[in-house]
C-alpha positions as CSV (number, residue, x, y, z in Angstrom):
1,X,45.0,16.5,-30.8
2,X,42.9,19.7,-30.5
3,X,43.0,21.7,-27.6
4,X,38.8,20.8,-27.6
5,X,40.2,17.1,-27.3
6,X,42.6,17.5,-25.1
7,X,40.4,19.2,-22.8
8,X,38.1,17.0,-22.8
9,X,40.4,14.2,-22.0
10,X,42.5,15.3,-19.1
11,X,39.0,16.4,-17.7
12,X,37.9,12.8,-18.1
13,X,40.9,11.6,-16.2
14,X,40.6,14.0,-13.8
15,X,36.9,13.0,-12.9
16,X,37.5,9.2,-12.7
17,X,41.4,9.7,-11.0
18,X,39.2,11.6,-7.8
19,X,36.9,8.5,-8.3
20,X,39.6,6.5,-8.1
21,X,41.1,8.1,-5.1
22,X,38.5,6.7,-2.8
23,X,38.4,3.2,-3.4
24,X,41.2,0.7,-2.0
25,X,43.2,-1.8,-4.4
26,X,41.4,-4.3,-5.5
27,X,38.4,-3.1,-5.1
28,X,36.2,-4.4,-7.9
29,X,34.5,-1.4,-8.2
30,X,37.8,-0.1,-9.6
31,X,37.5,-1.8,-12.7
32,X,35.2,0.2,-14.7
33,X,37.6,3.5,-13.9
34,X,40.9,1.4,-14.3
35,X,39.2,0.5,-18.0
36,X,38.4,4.6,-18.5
37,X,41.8,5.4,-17.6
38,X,43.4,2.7,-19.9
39,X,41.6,4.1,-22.7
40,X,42.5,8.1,-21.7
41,X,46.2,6.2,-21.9
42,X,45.5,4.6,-25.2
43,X,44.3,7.9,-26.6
44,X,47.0,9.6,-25.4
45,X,49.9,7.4,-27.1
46,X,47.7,7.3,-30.4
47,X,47.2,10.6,-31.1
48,X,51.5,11.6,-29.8
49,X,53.7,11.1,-32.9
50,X,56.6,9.5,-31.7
51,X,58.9,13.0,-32.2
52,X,56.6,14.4,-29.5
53,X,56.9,12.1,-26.8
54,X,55.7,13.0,-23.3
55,X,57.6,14.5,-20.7
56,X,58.6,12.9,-17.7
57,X,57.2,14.3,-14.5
58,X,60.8,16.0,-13.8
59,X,61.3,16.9,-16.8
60,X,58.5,19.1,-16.6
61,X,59.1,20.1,-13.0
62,X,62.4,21.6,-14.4
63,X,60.8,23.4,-17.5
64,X,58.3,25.3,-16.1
65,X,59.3,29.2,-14.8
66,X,59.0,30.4,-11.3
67,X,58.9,34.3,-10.4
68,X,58.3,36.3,-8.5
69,X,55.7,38.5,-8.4
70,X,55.4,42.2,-7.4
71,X,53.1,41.4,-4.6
72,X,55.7,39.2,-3.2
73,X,54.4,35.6,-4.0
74,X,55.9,33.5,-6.6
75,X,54.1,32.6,-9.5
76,X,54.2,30.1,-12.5
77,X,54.3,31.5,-16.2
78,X,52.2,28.9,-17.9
79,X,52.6,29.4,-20.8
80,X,56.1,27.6,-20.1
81,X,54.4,24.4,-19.0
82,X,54.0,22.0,-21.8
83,X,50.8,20.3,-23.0
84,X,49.7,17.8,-21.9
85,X,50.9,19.3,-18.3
86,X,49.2,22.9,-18.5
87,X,45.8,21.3,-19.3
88,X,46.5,18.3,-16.2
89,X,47.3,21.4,-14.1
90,X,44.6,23.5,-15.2
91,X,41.7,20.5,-14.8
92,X,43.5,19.9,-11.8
93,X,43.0,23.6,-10.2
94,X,39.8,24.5,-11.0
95,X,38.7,26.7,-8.5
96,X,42.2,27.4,-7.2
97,X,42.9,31.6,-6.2
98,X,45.6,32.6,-8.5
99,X,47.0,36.1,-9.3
100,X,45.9,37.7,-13.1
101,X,49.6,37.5,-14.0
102,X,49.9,33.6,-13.0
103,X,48.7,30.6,-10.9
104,X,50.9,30.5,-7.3
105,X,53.8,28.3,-7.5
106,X,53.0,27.1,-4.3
107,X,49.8,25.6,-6.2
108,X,51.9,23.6,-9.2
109,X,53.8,22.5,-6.5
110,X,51.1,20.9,-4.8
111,X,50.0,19.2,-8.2
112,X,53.1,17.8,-8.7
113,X,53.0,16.3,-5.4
114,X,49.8,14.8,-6.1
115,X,50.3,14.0,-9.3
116,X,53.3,11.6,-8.3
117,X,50.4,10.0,-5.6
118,X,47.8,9.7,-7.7
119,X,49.4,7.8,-10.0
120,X,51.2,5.6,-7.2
121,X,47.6,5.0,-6.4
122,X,47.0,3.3,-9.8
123,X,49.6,2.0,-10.5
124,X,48.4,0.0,-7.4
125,X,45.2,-0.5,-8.4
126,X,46.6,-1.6,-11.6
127,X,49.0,-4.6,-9.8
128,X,45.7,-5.5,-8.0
129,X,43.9,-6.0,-11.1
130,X,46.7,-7.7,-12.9
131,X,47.4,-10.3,-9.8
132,X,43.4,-10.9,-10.0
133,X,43.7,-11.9,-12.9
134,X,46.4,-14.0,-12.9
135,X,44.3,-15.9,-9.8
């Protein structure tokens, strides 16, 4: 996958993951952005050869460096944080203050965090769906 590609994809699951945020599970107006997603996933796993399998959540957590910078907060080097992560992190922090050298740590740790909820959320959404279904 190009970086173009890539780009474009975690930004689409970025947008409909915040449009997802606000809805409860099983709302049917979920449905539509639980599709989206599935097809983000799909993607995903399709364009992965098998040798370059994604990395778990703490996997990544543990690979990225932490230092600390001169003006005494701690930083990330990014260029440590594997794709797809860096481009999840950077779709992710938009906006965000960061320091030339590097985005706060304090910032990747919050993503993290809300990564692990956000995908609680579906995950929720998604056993919602599937007992609907089954109904």
């Amino acid at each position: 996958m190009t970086h173009d590609e890539l780009r474009q994809l975690e930004g689409a699951r970025r947008r409909t993951l915040w449009a997802l945020a606000s809805l409860r599970h099983g709302d049917t107006n979920a449905s539509d952005l639980l599709a989206i997603l599935d097809d983000l996933d799909d993607q995903e796993r399709n364009d992965t050869p098998c040798s370059d399998r994604l990395l778990e959540l703490t996997e990544v957590r543990n690979s990225v460096s932490v230092m600390r910078h001169n003006s005494g907060i701690n930083i990330i080097l990014e260029r440590t944080i594997p794709q797809p992560w860096r481009e999840r992190f950077h779709q992710a922090s938009v906006g965000s203050t960061r320091l030339l050298d590097g985005p706060y740590a304090s910032n990747w740790d919050k993503f993290l965090a809300s990564w692990e909820a956000e995908m609680r959320h579906l995950e929720q959404h998604r056993a919602a769906r599937n007992k609907s279904k089954k109904d």
